[in-house]
C-alpha positions as CSV (number, residue, x, y, z in Angstrom):
1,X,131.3,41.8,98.6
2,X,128.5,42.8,96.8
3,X,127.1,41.7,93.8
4,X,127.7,44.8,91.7
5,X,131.6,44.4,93.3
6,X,131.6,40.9,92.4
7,X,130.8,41.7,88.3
8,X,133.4,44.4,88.8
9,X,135.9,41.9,89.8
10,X,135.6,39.2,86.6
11,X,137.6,39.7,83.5
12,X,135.8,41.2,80.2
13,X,134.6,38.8,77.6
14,X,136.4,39.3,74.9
15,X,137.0,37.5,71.8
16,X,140.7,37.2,72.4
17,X,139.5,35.6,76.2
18,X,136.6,33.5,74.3
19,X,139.6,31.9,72.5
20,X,141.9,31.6,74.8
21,X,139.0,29.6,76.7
22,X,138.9,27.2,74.2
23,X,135.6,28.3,72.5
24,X,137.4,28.1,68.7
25,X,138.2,24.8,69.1
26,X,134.4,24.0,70.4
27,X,132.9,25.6,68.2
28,X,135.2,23.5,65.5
29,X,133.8,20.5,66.9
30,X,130.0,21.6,67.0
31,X,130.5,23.8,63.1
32,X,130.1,19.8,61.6
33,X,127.1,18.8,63.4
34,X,125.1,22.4,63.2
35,X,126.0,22.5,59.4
36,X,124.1,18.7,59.1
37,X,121.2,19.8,61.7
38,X,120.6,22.9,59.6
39,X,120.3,21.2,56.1
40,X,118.3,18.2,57.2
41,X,116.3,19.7,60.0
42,X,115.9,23.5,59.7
43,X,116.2,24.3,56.3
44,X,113.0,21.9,55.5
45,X,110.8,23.8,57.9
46,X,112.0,26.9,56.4
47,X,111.4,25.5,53.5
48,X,107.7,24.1,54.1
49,X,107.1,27.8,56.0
50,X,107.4,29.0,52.5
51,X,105.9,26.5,50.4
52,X,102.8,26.7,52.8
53,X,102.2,30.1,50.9
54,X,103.1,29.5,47.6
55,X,100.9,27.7,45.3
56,X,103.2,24.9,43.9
57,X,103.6,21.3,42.4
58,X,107.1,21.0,42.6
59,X,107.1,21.0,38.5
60,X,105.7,24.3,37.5
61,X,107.0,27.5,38.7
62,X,105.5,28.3,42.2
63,X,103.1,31.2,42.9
64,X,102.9,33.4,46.0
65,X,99.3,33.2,47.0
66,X,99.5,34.1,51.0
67,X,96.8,32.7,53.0
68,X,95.0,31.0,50.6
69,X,96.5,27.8,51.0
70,X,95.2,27.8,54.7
71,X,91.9,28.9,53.5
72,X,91.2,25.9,51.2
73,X,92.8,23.5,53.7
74,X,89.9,24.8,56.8
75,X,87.2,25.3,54.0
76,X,87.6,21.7,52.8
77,X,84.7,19.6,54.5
78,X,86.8,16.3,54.4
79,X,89.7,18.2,56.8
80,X,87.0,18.6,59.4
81,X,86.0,14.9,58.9
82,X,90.1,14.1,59.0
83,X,90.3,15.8,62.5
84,X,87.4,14.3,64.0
85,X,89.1,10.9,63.0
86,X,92.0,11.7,64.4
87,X,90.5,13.3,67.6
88,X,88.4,9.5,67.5
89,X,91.4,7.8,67.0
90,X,93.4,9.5,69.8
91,X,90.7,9.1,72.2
92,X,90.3,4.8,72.0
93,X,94.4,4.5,71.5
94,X,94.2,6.5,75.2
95,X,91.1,4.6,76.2
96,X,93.0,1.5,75.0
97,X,96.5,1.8,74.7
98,X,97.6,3.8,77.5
99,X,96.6,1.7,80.6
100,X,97.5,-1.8,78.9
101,X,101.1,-1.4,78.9
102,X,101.2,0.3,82.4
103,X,98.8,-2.6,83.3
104,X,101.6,-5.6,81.5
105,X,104.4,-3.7,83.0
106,X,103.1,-3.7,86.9
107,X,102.1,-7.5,86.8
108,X,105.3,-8.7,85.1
109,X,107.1,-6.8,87.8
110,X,105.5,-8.9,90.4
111,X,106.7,-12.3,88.5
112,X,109.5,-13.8,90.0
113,X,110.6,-15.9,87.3
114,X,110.9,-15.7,84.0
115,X,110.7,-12.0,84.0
116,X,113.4,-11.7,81.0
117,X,111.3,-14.0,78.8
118,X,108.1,-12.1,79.2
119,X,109.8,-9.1,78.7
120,X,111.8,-10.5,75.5
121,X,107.7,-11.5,74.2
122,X,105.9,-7.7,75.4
123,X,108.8,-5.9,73.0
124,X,108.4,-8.5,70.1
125,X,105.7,-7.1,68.2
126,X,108.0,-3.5,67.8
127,X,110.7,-5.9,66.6
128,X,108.4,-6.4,63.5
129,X,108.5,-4.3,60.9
130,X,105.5,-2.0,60.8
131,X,104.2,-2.6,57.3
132,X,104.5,-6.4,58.1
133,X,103.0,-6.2,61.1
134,X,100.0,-4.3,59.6
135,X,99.6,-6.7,56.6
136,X,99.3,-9.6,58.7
137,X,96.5,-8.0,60.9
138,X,95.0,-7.2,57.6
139,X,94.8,-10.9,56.8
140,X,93.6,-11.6,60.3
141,X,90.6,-9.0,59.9
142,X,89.8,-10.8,57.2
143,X,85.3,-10.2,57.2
144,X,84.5,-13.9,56.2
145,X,83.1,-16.4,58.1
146,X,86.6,-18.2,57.5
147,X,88.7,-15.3,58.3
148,X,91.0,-15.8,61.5
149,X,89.6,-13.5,63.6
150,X,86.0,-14.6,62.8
151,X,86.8,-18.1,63.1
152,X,87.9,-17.8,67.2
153,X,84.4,-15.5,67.8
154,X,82.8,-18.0,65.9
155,X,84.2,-20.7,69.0
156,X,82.1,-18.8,71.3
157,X,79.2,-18.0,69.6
158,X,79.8,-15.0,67.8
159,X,78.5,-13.9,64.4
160,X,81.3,-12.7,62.0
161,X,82.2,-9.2,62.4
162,X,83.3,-6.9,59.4
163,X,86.4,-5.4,60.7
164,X,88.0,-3.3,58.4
165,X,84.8,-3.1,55.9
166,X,82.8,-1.1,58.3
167,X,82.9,2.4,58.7
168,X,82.0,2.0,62.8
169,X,84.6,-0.7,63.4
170,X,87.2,0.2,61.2
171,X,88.9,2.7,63.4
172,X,88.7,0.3,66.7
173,X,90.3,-2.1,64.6
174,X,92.6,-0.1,63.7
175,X,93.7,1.1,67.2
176,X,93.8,-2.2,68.7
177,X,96.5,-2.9,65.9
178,X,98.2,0.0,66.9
179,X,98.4,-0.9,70.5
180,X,99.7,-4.3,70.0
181,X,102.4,-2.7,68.3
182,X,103.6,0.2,69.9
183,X,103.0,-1.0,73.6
184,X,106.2,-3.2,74.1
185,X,108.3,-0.2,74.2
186,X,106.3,1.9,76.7
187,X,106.0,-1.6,78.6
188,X,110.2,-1.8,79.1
189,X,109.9,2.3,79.6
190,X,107.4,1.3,82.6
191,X,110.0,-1.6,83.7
192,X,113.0,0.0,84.0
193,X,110.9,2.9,85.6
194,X,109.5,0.3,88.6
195,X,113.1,-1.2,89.1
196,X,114.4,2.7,90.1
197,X,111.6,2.6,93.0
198,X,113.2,2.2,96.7
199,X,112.3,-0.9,98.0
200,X,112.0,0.3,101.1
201,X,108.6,1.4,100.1
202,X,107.5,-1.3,99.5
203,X,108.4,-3.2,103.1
204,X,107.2,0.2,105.0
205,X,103.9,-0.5,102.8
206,X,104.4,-4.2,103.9
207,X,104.9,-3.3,107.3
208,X,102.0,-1.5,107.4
209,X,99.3,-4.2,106.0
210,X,99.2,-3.7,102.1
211,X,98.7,-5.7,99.7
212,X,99.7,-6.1,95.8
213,X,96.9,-3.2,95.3
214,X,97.7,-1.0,97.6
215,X,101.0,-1.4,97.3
216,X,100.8,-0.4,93.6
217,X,98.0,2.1,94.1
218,X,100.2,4.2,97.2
219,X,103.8,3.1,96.3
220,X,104.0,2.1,92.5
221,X,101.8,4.7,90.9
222,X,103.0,8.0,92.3
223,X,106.5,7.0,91.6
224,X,106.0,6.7,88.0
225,X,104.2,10.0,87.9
226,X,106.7,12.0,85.9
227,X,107.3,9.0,83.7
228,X,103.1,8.7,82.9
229,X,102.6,12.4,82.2
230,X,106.0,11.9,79.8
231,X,104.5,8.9,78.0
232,X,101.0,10.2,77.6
233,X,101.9,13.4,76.2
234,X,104.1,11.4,73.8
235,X,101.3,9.0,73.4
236,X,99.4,12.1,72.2
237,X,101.4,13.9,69.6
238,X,102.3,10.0,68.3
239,X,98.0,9.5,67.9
240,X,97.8,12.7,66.2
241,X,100.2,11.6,63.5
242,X,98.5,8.1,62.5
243,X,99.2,7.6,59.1
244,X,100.3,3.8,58.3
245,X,97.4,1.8,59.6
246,X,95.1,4.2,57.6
247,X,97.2,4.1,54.0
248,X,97.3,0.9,54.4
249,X,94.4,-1.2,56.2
250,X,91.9,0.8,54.8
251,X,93.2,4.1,52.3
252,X,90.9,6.1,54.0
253,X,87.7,4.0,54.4
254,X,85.0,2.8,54.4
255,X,83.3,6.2,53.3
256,X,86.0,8.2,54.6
257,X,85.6,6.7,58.1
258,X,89.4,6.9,58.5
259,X,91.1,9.4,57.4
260,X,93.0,11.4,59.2
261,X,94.9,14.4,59.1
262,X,98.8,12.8,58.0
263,X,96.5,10.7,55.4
264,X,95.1,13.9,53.9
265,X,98.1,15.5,54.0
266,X,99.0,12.9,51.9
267,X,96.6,13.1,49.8
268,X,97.1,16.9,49.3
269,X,100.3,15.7,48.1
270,X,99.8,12.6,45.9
271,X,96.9,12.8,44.4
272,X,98.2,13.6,41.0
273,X,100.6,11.7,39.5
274,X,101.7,15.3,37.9
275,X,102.7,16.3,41.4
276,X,99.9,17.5,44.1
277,X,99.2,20.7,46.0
278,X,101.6,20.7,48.0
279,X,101.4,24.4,49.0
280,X,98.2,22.6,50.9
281,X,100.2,19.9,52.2
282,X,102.6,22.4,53.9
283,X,99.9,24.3,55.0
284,X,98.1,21.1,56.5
285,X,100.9,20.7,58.4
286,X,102.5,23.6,60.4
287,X,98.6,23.9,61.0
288,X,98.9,20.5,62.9
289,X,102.3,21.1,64.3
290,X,101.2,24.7,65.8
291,X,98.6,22.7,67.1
292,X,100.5,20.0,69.0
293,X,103.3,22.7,69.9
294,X,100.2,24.7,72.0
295,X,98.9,21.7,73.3
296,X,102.5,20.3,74.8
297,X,102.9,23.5,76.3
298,X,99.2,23.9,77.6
299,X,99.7,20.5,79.5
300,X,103.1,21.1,81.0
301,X,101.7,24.4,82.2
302,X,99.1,22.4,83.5
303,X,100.7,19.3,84.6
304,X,103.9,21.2,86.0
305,X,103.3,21.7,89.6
306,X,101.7,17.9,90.2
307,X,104.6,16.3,88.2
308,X,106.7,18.1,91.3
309,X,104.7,16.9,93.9
């Protein structure tokens, strides 16, 4: 039979047939869940589409004013200075944050004892609640000589080191907080990952003269492939939305040494007690979301045919 015989041979899609096939009663079941997805998810981007060309304050009446919005956003020298400190950002949290966790998560798959406890201690610090967590780093960057991270260089020899107060170190301080953070939950991700490799593996590479190294250079490592190129696209997008440790370490500074993009979006917002520009705001942001939507799909082009090897 051929295939034109074969769509010959099934029944017409009909409406009658579509309910008969119990696609009423389906779509019954789905109506309550599109209905919340479309108020709390859609209808905002539809709505920021159309605030991001409308000049608007949320108290007087808006005013269409097309492009403009996008024009002040790229025209405004401190939005160049925001992407470059996100771009900075990005770059050290990669630098830094990306090979600790796969790092933790390799060694305490190698301890035999314990392993719950060390686990339990790598996902505390995501247990803690952000602002907290962030707040108490703040008190440990303290720049005096009597601060607590000044006190342990000061064990070693080290002169005390402004932290927060300087416009060089103030981002590296910031995305060392970060990392402690956020790396206990890529850390179990990596875990669970390494428990789904054969062990067969590992005794052929056994059998075969490896060691710990090789074994995780050969065996380890290309099995968690697909799960790195997951995580360090995530780790991407998640960079290029820092917002908390900037608001609240530093607001922005020293001399605007750390704001980023979700900070001056914020800004563009909040400024003014009387209600910002957030025509800007909007604008600020589908610019950064088109930006991260091409770049996803950029790097799965790219990534697509080595994630399947």
């Amino acid at each position: 039979m051929t295939t034109h015989d074969r769509q010959l041979s099934r029944p017409r899609r009909t409406p009658v047939t579509w309910v008969r096939g119990g696609g009423l009663s389906s779509l019954l079941f789905l109506l309550p869940m599109l209905v919340i997805f479309g108020i709390f998810s859609w209808w905002p981007i539809v709505r920021s589409v159309v605030m991001s060309f409308q000049h608007t304050n949320l108290v007087s009446a808006p005013t269409w004013v097309g492009w403009d919005n996008f024009v002040q956003v790229v025209n405004d020298p401190l939005f160049w200075t925001a992407a470059g400190n996100t771009a900075w950002f990005a770059f050290l949290a990669l630098l830094l944050g990306y090979p600790i966790p796969l790092i933790a998560a390799v060694l305490m798959s190698e301890v035999k004892r314990a392993k719950g406890l060390y686990s339990a201690l790598a996902y505390l610090p995501v247990v803690v609640p952000p602002v907290v967590a962030v707040l108490l780093w703040k008190f440990f960057y303290d720049a005096r000589p009597d601060g607590v991270f000044n006190t342990i260089l000061g064990w070693v020899g080290i002169p005390p080191q402004p932290w927060i107060q300087s416009a060089t170190q103030a981002m590296p301080s910031l995305v060392v907080e970060a990392t402690w953070a956020a790396a206990g939950g890529t850390i179990i991700i990596y875990l669970a990952a390494i428990t789904g490799v054969a062990p067969e593996l590992y005794d052929a590479a056994e059998v075969d003269g490896a060691g710990i190294w090789r074994k995780i250079w050969h065996v380890t490592l290309p099995q968690l492939r697909s799960v790195l190129l997951i995580t360090l696209i995530l780790q991407i997008i998640g960079t290029a939305q820092v917002f908390l440790e900037p608001f609240l370490f530093t607001g922005g500074g020293p001399v605007d040494s750390t704001v980023t993009i979700l900070l001056l979006i914020y800004r563009y917002a909040f400024q003014n007690s009387l209600g910002g520009d957030y025509g800007a705001a909007t604008a600020l942001s589908l610019m950064l979301a088109a930006f991260l939507a091409v770049l996803s799909l950029v790097y799965f082009r790219l990534t697509k045919s080595w994630s399947q090897n």
